[in-house]
C-alpha positions as CSV (number, residue, x, y, z in Angstrom):
1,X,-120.7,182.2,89.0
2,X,-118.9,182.1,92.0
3,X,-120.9,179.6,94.3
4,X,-120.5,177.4,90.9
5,X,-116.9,177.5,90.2
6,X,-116.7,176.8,94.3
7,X,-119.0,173.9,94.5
8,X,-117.0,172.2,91.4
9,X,-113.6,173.4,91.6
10,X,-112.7,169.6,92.7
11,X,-113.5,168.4,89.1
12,X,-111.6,171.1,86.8
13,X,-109.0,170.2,84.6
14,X,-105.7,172.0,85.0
15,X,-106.0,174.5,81.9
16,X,-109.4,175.3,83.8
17,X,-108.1,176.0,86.5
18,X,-105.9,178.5,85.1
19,X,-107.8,179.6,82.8
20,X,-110.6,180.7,85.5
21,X,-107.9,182.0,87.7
22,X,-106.9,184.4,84.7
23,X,-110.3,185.6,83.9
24,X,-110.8,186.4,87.5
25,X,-108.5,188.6,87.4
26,X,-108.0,190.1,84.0
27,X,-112.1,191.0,84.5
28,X,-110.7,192.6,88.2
29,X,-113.9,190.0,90.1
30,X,-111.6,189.3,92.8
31,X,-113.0,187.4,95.5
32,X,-111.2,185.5,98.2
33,X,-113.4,183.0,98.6
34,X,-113.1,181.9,95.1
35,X,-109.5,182.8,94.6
36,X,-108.3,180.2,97.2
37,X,-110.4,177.3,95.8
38,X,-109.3,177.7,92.7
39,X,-105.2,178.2,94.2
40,X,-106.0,174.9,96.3
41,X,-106.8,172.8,93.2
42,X,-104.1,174.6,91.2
43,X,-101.8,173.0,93.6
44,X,-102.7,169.7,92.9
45,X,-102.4,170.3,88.9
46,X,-99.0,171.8,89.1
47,X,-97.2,169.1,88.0
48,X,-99.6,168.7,84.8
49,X,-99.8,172.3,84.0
50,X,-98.5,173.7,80.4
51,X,-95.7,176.4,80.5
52,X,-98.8,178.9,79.4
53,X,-100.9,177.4,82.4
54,X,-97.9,178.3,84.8
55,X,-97.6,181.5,82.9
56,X,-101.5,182.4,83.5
57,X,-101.4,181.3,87.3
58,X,-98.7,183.3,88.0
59,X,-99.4,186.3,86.1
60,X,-103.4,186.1,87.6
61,X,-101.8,186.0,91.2
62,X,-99.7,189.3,90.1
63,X,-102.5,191.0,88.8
64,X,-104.5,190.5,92.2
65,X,-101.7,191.1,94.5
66,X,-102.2,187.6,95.9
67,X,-99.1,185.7,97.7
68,X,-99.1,182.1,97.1
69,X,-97.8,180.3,100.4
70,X,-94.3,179.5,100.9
71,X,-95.0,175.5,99.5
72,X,-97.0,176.5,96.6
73,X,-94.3,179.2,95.3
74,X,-91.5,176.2,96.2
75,X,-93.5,173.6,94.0
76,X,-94.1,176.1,91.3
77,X,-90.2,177.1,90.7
78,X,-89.7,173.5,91.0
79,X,-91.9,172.6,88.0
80,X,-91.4,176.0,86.5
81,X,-87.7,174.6,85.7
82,X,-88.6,171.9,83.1
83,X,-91.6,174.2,81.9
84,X,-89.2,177.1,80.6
85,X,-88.7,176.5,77.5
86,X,-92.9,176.8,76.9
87,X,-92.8,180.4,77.9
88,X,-90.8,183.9,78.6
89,X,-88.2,183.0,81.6
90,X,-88.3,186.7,82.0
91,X,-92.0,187.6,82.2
92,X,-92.9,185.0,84.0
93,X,-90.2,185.4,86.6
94,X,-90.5,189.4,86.5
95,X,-94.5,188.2,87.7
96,X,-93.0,186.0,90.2
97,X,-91.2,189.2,91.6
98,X,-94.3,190.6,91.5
99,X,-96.0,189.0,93.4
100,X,-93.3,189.2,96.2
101,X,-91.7,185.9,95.8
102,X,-87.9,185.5,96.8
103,X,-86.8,182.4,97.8
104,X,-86.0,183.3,101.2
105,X,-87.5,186.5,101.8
106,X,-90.6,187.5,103.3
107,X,-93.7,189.0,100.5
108,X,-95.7,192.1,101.2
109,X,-98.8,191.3,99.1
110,X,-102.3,189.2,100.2
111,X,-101.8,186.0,101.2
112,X,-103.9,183.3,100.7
113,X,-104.1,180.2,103.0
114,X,-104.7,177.1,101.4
């Protein structure tokens, strides 16, 4: 499944996109490899995803302990803004503590180089 989701990651659609990314990690199959494919194309669909697309992203990334880089978290509270009123301001910012994002501060949780 992996190799797959690699090789085609390219073509997906933003809801698949997050929609991998969360079954990744509510099934605990965490694999680097796979994990920054998919946050690479989920880059590029940030501006298209749904509030519950932003919500699954960001609450996958918690569950794995993975960091976003510094641009990736900037673009997502960026879009996150107009997305609000799609989804829980508070979960979805508690999960953007959890993952160690502060604008400003340093995180202390895997980081993945896209």
């Amino acid at each position: 499944m992996y190799g797959y989701i690699v090789a085609n990651v390219a073509d997906y659609a933003p809801r698949q996109t997050s929609t991998a990314l969360s079954a990744i990690a509510k099934l605990q199959l965490y694999n680097e490899e796979l994990v920054t494919a998919l946050l690479g194309q989920s880059r590029t669909h940030i501006s298209q995803y749904t509030g519950v697309d932003m919500a699954n992203v960001l609450s996958a990334l918690a569950r794995m302990g993975v960091q976003p880089t510094a641009e990736w978290a900037e673009q997502w509270v960026k879009r996150s803004v107009f997305k609000m009123r799609d989804f829980s301001s508070v979960s979805s910012w508690g999960c953007c503590l959890d993952i160690g994002f502060r604008p400003g501060f340093g995180c202390h949780m895997r980081r993945v180089q896209l």
